[in-house]
The first five atom37 places (N, CA, C, CB, O) and aatype in JSON, in Angstrom:
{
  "aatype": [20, 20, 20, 20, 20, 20, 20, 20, 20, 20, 20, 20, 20, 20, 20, 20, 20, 20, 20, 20, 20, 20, 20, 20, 20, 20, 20, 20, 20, 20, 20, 20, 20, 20, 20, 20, 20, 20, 20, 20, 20, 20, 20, 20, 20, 20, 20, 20, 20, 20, 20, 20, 20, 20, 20, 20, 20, 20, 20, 20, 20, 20, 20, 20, 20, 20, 20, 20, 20, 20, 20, 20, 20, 20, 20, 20, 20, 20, 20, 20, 20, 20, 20, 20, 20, 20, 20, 20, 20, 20, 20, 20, 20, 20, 20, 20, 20, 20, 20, 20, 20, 20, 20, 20, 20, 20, 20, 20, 20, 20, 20, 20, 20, 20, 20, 20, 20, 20],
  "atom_mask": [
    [1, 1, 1, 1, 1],
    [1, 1, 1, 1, 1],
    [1, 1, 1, 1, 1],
    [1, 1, 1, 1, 1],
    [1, 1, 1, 1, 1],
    [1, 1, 1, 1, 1],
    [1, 1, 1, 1, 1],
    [1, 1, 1, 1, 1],
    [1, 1, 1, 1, 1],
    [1, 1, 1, 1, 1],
    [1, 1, 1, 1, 1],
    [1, 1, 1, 1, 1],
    [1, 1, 1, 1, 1],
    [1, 1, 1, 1, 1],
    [1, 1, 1, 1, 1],
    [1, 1, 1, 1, 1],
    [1, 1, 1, 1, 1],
    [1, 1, 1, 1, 1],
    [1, 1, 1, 1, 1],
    [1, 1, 1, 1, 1],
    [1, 1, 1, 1, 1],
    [1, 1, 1, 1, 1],
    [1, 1, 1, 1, 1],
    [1, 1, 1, 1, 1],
    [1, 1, 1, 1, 1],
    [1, 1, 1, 1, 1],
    [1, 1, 1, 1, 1],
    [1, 1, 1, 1, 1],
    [1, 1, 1, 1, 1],
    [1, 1, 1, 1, 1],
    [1, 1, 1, 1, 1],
    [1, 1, 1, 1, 1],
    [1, 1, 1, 1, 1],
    [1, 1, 1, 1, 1],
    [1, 1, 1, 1, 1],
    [1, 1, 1, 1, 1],
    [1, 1, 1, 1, 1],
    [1, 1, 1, 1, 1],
    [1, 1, 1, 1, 1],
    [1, 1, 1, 1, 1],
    [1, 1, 1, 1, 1],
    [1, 1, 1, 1, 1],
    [1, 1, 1, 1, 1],
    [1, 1, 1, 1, 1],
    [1, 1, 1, 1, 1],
    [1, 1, 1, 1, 1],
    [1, 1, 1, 1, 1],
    [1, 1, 1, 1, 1],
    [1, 1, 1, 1, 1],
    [1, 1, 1, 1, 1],
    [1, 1, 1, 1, 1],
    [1, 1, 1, 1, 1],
    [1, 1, 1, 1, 1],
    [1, 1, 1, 1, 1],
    [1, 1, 1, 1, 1],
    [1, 1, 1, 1, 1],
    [1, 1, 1, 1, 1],
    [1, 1, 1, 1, 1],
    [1, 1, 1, 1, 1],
    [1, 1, 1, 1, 1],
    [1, 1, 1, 1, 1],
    [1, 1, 1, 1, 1],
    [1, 1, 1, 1, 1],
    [1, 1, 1, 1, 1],
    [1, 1, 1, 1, 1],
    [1, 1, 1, 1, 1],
    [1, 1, 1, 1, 1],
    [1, 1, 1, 1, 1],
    [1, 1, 1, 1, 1],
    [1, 1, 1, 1, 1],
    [1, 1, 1, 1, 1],
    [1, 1, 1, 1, 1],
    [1, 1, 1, 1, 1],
    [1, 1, 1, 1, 1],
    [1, 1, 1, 1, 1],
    [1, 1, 1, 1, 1],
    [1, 1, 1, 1, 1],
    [1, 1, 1, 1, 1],
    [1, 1, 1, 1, 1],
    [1, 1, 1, 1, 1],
    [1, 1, 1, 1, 1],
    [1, 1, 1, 1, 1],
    [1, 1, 1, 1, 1],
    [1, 1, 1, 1, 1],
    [1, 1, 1, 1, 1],
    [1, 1, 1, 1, 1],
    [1, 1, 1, 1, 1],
    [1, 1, 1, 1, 1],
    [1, 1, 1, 1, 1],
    [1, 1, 1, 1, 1],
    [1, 1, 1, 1, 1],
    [1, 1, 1, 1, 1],
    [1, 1, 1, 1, 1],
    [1, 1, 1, 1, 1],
    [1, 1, 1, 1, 1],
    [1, 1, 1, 1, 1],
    [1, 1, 1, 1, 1],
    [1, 1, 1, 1, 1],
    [1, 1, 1, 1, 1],
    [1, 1, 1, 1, 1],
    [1, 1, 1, 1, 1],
    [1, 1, 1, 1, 1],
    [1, 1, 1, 1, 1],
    [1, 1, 1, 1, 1],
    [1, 1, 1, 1, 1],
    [1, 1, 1, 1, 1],
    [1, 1, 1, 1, 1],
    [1, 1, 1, 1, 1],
    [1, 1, 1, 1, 1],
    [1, 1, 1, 1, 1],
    [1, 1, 1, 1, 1],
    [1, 1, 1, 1, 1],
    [1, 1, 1, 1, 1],
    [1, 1, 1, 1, 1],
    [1, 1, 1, 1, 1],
    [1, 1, 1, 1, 1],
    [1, 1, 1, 1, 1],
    [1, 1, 1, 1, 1]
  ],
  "atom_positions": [
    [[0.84, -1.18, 0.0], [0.0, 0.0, 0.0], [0.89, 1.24, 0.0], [-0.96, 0.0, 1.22], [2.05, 1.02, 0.33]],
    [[0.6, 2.43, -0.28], [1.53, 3.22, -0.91], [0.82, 4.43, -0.37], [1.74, 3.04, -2.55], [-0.41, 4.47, -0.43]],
    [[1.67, 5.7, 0.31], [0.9, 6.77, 1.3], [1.16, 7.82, 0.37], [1.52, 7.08, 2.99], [1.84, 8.78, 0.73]],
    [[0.57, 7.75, -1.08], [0.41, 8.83, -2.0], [-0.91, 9.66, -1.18], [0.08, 8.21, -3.73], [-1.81, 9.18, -0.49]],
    [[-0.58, 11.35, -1.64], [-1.61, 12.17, -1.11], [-2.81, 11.88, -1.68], [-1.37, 13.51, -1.25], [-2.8, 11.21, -2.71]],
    [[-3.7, 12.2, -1.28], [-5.12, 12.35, -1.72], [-5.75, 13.58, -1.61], [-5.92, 11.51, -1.05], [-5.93, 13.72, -0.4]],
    [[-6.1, 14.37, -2.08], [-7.63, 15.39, -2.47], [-8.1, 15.82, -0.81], [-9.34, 14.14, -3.48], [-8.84, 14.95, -0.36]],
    [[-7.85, 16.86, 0.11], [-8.5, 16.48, 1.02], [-9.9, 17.07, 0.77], [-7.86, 16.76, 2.21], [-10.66, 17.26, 1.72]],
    [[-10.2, 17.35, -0.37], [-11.59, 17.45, -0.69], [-12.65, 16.79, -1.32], [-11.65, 18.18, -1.12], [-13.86, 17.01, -1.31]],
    [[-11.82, 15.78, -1.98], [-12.74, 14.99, -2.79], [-12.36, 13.47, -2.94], [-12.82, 15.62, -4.17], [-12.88, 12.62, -3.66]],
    [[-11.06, 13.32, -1.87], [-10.41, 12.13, -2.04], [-9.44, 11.72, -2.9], [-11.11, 11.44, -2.18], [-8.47, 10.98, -2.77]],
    [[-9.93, 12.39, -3.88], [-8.45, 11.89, -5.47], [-7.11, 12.0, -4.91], [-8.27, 13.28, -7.17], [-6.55, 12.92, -4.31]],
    [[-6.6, 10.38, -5.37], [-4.93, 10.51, -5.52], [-4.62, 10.95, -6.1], [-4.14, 9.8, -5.69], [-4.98, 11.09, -7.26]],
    [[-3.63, 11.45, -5.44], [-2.51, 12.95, -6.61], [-2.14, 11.82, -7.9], [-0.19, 13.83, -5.53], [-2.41, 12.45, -8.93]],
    [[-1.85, 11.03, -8.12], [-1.14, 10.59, -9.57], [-2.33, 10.74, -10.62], [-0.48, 8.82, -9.59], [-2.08, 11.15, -11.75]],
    [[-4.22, 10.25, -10.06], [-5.15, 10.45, -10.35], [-5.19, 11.69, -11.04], [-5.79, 10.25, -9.48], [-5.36, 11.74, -12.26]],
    [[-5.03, 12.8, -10.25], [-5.32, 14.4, -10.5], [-4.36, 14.87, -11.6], [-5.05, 15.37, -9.06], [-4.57, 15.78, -12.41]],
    [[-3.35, 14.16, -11.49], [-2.51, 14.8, -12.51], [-2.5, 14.04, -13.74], [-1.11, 14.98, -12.05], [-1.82, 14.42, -14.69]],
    [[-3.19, 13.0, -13.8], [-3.61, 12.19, -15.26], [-4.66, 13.21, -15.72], [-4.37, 10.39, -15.09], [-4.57, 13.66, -16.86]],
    [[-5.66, 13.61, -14.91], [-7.07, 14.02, -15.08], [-6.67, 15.96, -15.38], [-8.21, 13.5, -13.32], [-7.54, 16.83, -15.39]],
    [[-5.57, 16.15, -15.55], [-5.01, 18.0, -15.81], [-5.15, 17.85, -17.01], [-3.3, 18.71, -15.42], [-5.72, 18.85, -17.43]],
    [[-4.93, 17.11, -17.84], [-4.7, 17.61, -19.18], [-6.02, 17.39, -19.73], [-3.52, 16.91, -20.0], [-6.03, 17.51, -20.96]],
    [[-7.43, 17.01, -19.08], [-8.52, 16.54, -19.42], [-9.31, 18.12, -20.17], [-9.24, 15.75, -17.98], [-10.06, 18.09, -21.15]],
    [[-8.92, 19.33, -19.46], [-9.19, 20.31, -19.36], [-8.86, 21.36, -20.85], [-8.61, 20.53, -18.15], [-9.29, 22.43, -21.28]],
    [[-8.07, 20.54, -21.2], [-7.35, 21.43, -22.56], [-8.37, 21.23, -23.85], [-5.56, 20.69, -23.08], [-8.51, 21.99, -24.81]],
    [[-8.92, 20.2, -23.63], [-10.2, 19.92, -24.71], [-11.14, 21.39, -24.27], [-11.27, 18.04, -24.3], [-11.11, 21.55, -25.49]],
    [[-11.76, 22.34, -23.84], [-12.17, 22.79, -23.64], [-11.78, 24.47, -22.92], [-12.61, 21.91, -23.42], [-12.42, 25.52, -22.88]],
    [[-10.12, 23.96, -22.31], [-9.79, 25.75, -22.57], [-8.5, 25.58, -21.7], [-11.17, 27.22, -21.81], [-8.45, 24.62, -20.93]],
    [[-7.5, 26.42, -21.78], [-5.95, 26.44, -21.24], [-5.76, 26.27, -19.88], [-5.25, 27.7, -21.51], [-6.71, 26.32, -19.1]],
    [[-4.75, 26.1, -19.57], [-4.98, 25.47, -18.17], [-3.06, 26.47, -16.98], [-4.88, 22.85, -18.58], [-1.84, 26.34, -16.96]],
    [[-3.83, 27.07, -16.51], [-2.89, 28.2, -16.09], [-2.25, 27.44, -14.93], [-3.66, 29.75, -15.65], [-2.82, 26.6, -14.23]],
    [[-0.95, 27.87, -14.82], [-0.03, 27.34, -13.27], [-0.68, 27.67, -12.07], [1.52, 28.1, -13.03], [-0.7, 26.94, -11.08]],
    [[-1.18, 28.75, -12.15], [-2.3, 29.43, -11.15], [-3.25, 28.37, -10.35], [-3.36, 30.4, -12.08], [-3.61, 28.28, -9.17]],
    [[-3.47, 27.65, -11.47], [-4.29, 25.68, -11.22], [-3.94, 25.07, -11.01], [-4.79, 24.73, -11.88], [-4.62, 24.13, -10.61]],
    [[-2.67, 25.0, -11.06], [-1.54, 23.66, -10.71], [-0.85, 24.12, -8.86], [0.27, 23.75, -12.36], [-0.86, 23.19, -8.05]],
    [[-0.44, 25.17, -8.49], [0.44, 25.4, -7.58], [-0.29, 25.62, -6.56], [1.32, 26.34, -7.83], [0.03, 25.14, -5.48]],
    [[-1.31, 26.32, -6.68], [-2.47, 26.35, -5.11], [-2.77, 24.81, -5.17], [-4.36, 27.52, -5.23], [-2.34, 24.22, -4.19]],
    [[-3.38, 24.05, -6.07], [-3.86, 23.25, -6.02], [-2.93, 21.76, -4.71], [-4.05, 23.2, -7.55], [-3.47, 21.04, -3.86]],
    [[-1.59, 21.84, -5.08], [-0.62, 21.3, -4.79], [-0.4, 21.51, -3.22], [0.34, 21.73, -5.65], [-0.08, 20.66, -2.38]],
    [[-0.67, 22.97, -3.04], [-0.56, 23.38, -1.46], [-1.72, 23.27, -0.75], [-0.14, 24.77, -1.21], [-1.76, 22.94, 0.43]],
    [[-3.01, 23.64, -1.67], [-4.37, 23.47, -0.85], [-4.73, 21.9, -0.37], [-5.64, 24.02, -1.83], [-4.68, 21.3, 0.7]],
    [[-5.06, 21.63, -1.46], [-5.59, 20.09, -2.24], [-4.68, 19.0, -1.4], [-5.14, 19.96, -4.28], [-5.21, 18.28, -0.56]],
    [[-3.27, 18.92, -1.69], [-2.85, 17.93, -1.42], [-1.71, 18.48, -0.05], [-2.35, 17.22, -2.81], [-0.79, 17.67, 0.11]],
    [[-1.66, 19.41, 0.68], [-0.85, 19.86, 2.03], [0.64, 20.13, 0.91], [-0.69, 18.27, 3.65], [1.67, 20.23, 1.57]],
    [[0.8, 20.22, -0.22], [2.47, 20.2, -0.73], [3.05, 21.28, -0.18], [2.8, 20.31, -2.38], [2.53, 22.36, 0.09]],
    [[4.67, 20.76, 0.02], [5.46, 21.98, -0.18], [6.72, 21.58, -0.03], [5.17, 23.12, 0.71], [7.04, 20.46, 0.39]],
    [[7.8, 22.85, -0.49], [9.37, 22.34, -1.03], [9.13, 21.28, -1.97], [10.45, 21.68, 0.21], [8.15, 21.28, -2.72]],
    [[9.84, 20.56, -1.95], [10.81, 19.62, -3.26], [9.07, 19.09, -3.65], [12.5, 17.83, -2.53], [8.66, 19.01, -4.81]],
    [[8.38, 18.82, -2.65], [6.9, 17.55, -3.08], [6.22, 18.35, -3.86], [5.66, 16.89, -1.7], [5.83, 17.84, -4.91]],
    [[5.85, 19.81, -3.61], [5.23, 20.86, -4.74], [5.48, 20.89, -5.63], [5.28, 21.93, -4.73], [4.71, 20.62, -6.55]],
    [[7.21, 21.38, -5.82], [7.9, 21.0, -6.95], [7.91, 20.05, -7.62], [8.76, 21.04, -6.86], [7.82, 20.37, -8.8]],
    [[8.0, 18.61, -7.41], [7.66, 17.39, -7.93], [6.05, 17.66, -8.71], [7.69, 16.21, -6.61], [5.83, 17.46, -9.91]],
    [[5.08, 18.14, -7.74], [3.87, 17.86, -8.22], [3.63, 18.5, -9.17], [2.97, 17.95, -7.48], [3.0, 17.88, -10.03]],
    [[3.91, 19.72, -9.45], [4.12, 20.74, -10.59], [4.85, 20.66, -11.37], [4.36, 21.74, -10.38], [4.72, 21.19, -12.47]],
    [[5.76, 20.04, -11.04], [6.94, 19.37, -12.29], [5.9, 18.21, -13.52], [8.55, 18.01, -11.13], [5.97, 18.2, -14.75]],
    [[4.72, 17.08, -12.34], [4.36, 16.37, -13.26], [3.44, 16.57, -14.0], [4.24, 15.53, -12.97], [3.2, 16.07, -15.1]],
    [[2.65, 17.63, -13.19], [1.34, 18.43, -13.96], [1.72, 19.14, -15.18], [0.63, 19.59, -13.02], [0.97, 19.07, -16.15]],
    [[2.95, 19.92, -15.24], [3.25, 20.7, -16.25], [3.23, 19.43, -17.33], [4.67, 21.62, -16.03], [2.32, 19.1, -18.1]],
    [[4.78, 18.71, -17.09], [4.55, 17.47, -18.19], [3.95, 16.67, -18.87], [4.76, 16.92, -18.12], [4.25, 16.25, -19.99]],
    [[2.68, 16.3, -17.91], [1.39, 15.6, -18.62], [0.59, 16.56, -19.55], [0.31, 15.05, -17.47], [0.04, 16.04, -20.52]],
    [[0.45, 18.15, -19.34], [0.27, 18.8, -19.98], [1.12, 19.2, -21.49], [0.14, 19.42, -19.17], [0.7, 19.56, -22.59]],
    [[2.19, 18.99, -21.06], [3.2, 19.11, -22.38], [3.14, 17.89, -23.76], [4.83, 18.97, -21.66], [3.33, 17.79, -24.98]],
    [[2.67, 17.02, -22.41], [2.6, 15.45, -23.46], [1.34, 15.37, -24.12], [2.69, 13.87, -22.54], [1.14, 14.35, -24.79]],
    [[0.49, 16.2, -24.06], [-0.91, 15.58, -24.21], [-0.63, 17.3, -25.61], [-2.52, 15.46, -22.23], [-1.35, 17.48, -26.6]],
    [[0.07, 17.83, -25.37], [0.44, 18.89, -27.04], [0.02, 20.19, -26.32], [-0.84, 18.53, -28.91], [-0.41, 21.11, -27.02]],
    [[0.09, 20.33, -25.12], [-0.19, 21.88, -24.6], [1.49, 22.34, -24.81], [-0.94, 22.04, -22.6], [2.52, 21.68, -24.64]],
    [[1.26, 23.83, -25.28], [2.77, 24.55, -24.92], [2.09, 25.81, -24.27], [4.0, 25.0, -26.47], [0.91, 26.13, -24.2]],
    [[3.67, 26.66, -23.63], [3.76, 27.65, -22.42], [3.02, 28.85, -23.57], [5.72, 28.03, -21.58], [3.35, 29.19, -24.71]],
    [[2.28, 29.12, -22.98], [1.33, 30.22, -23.42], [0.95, 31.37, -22.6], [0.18, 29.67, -23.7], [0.35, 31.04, -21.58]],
    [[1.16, 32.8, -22.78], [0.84, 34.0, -21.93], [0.25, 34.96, -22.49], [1.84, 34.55, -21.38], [0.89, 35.1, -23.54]],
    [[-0.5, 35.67, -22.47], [-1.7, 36.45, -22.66], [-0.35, 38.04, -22.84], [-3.2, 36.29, -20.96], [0.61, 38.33, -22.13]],
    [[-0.88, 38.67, -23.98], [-0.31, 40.31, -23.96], [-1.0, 41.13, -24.93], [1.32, 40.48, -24.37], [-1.38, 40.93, -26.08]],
    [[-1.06, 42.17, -24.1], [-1.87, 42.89, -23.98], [-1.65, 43.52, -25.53], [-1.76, 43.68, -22.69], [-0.51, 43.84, -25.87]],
    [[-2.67, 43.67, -26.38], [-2.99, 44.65, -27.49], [-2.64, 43.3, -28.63], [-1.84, 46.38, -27.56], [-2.47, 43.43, -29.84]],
    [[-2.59, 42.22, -27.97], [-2.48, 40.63, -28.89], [-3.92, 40.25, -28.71], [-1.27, 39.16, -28.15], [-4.59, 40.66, -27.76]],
    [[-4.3, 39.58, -29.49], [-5.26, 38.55, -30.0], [-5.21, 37.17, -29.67], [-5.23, 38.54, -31.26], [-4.91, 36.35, -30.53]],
    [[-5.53, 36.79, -28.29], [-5.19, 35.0, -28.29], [-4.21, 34.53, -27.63], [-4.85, 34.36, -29.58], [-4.37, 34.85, -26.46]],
    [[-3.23, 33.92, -27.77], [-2.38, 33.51, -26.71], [-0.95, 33.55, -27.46], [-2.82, 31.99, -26.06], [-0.78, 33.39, -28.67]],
    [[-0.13, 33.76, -26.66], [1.2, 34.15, -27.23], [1.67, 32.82, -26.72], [2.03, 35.64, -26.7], [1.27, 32.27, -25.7]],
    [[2.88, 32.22, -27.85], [3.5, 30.84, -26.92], [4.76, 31.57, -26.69], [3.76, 29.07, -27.79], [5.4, 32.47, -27.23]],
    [[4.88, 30.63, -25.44], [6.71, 31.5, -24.93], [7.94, 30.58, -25.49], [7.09, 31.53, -22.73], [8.22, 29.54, -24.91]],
    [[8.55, 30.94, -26.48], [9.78, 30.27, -26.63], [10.56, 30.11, -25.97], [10.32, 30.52, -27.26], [11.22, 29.08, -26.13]],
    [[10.8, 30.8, -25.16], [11.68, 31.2, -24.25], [11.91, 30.05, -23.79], [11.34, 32.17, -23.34], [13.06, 29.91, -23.38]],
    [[10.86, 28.66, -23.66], [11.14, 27.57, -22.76], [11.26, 26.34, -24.22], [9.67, 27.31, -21.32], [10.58, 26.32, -25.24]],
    [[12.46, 25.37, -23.78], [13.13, 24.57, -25.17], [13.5, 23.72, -24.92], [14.1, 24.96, -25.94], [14.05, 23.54, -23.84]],
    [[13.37, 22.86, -25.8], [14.13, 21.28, -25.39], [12.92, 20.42, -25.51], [14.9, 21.08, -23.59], [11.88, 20.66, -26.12]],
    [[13.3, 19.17, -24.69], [12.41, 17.96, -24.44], [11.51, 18.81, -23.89], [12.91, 16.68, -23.51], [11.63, 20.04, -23.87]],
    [[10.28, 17.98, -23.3], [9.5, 17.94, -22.37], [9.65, 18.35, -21.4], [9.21, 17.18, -22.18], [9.03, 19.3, -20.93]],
    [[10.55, 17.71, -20.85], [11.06, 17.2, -19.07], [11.93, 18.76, -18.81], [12.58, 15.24, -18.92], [11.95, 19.52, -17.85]],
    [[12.62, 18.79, -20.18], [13.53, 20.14, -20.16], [12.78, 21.35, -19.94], [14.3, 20.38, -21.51], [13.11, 22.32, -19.26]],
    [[11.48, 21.13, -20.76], [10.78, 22.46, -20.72], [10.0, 22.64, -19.19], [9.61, 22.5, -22.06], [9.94, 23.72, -18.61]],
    [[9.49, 21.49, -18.7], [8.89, 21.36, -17.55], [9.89, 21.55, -16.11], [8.24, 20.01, -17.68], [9.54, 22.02, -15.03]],
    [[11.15, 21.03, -16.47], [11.79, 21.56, -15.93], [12.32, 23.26, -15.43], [12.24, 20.96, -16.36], [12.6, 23.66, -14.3]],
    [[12.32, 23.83, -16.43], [12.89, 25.69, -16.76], [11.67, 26.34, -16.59], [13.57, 26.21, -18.58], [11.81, 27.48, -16.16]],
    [[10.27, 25.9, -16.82], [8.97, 26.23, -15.87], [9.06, 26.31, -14.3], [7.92, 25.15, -16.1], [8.65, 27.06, -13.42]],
    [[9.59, 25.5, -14.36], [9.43, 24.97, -12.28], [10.46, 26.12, -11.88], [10.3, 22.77, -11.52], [10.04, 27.16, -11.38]],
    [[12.1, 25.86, -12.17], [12.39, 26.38, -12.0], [12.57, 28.34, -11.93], [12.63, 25.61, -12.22], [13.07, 29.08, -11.08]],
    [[11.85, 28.61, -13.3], [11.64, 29.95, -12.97], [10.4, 30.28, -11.89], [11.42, 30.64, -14.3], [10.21, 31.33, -11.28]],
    [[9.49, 28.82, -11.85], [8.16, 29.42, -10.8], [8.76, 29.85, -8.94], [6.69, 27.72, -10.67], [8.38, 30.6, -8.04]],
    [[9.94, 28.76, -9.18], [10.99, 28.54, -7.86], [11.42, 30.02, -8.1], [12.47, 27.14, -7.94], [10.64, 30.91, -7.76]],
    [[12.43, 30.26, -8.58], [13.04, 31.71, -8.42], [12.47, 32.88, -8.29], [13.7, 31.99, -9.29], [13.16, 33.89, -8.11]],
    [[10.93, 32.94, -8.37], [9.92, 33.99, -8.61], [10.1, 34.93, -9.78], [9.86, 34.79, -7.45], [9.82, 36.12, -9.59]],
    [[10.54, 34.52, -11.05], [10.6, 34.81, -12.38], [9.0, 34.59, -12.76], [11.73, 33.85, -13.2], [8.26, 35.48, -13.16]],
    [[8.66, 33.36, -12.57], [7.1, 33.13, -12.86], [6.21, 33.07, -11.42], [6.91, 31.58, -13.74], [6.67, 32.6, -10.38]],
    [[5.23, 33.48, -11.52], [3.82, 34.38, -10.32], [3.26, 33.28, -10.95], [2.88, 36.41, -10.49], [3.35, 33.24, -12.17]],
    [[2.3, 31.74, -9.97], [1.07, 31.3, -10.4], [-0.09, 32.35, -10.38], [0.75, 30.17, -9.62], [-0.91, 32.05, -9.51]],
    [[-0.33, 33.22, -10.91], [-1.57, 33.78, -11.18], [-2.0, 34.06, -12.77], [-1.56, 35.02, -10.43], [-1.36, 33.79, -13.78]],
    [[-3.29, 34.66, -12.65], [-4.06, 34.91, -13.71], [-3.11, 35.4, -14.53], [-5.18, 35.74, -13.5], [-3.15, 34.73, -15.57]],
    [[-2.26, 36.26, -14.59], [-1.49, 36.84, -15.75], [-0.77, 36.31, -15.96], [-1.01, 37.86, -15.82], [-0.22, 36.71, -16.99]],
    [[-0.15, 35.15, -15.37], [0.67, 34.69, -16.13], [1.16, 33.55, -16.54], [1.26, 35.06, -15.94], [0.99, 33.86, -17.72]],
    [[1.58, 32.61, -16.6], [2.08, 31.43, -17.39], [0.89, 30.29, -17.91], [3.16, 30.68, -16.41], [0.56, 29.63, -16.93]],
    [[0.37, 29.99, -18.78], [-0.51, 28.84, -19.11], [-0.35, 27.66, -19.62], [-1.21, 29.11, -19.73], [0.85, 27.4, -19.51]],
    [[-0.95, 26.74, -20.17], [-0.9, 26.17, -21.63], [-2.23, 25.37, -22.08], [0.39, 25.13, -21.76], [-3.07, 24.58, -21.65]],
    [[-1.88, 26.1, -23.2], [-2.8, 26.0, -24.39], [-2.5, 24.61, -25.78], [-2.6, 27.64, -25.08], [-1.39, 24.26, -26.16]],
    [[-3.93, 24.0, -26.34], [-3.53, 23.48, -27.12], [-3.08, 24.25, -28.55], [-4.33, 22.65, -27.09], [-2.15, 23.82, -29.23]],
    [[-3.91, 25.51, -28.94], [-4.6, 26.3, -30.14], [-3.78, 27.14, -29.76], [-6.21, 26.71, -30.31], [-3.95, 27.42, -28.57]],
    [[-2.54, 27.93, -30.48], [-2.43, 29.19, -29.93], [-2.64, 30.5, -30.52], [-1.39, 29.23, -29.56], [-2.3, 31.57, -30.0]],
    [[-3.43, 30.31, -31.98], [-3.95, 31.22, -32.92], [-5.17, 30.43, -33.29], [-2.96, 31.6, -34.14], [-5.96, 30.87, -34.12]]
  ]
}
């Protein structure tokens, strides 16, 4: 038996929740803003286990064809950020890490991903 977190709201195991993130992209982008409270509320995370959990949320998102997408102002739609490159793991990686350094804010303005980005 295995003492993965669970949902303290609804019960879901975290490996559950983070299969079930990318469910959301069929229907509209899915911001870090959703991923990082979620991690601290939802499942008690924090240090390296947040990081982990947001490390895998980003990735399942990356795998399923979402890229880093941010909203600017006097644009039309979603801008993708190049800025982040490589594999997957690489890109999900240089996410985390700028969310760690406070380069990236989980909120509304900023970091997403999108399937459509025009």
């Amino acid at each position: 038996m295995t003492s993965e977190p669970v949902d303290k709201y609804f019960g879901t195991p975290m490996s559950e929740w983070i299969a079930r993130v990318p469910n959301e992209l069929d229907i509209d982008a899915v911001g870090l803003w959703q991923i990082v409270p979620v991690g601290i509320d939802s499942f008690g995370l924090s240090g390296e286990s947040l990081e982990q959990f947001s490390y895998r949320c980003i990735l399942a998102l990356l795998q399923r064809g979402a890229v880093p997408v941010e909203s600017v102002s006097g644009v039309s739609g979603w801008v993708p950020q190049t800025r982040y490159r490589g594999s997957h793991q690489e890109i999900a990686t240089q996410i985390v890490n700028d969310w760690k350094s406070g380069e990236l804010v989980p909120d509304h303005d900023g970091l997403w991903f999108a399937l459509n980005t025009r």
